[in-house]
C-alpha positions as CSV (number, residue, x, y, z in Angstrom):
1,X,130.4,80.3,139.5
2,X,130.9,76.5,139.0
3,X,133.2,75.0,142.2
4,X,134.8,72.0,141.0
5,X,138.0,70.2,142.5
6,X,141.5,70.7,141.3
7,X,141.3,67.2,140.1
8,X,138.7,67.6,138.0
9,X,139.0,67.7,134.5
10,X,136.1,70.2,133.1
11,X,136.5,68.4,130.1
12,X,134.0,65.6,131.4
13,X,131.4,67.9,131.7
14,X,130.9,68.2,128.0
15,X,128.1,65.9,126.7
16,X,129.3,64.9,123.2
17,X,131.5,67.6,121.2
18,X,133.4,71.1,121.6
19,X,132.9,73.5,118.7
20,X,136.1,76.3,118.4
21,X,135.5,78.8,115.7
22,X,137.2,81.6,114.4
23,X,139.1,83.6,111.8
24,X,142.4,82.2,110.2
25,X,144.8,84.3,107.6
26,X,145.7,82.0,105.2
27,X,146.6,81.6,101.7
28,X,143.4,79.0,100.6
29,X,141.0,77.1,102.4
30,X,143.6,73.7,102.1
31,X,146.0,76.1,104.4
32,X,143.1,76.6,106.5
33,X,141.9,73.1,107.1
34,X,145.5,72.0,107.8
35,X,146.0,74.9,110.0
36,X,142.7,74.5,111.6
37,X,143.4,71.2,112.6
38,X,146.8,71.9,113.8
39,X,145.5,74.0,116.2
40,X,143.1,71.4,117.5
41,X,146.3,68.7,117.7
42,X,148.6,71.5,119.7
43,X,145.3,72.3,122.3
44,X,145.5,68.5,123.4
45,X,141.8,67.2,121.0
46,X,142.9,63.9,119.3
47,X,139.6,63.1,117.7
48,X,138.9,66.1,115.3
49,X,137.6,67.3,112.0
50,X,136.2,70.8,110.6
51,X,132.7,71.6,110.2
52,X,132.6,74.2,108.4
53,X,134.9,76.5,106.0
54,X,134.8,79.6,104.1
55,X,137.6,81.2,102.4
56,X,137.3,84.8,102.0
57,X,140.2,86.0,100.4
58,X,142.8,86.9,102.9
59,X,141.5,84.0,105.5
60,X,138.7,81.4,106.6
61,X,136.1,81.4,108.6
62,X,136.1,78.2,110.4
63,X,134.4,75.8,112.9
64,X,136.3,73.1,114.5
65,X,135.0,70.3,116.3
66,X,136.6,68.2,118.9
67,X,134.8,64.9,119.5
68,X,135.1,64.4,123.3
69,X,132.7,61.4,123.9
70,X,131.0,59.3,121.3
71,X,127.9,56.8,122.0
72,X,129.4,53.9,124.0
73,X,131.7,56.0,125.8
74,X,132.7,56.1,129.8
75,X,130.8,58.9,130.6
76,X,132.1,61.0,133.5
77,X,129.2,63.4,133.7
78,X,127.0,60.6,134.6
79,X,128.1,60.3,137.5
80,X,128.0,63.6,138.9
């Protein structure tokens, strides 16, 4: 099991980008997409877009991806 402090934020462990994917019941991919970034906006992830979609009749598969850093960034893992 990983130990880190309470005041860590896990978050700066990850390298480049978070990938969420899953199932969505919608109407058409558009509801999808627009649902599929909504739930990126409400879990916090500010620099978004969707990888992947496939509407399959009564939902979408889909793959979210949450840029968390970019090249340039401050990196916290680096100094671990």
């Amino acid at each position: 099991m990983l130990y880190m402090k309470e005041d860590n934020n896990i978050l700066t462990r990850i390298v480049d980008s978070l990938d969420i994917e899953t199932f969505i019941a919608c109407k058409n991919e558009e509801e999808g997409r627009m649902m599929g970034l909504a739930i990126m906006n409400k879990l916090g992830f500010r620099d978004t877009d969707i990888v992947f979609i496939e509407f399959l009749g009564c939902g979408a598969r889909i793959r979210m991806r949450a840029n968390i850093h970019k090249p340039g960034d401050s990196y916290g893992w680096l100094y671990l």
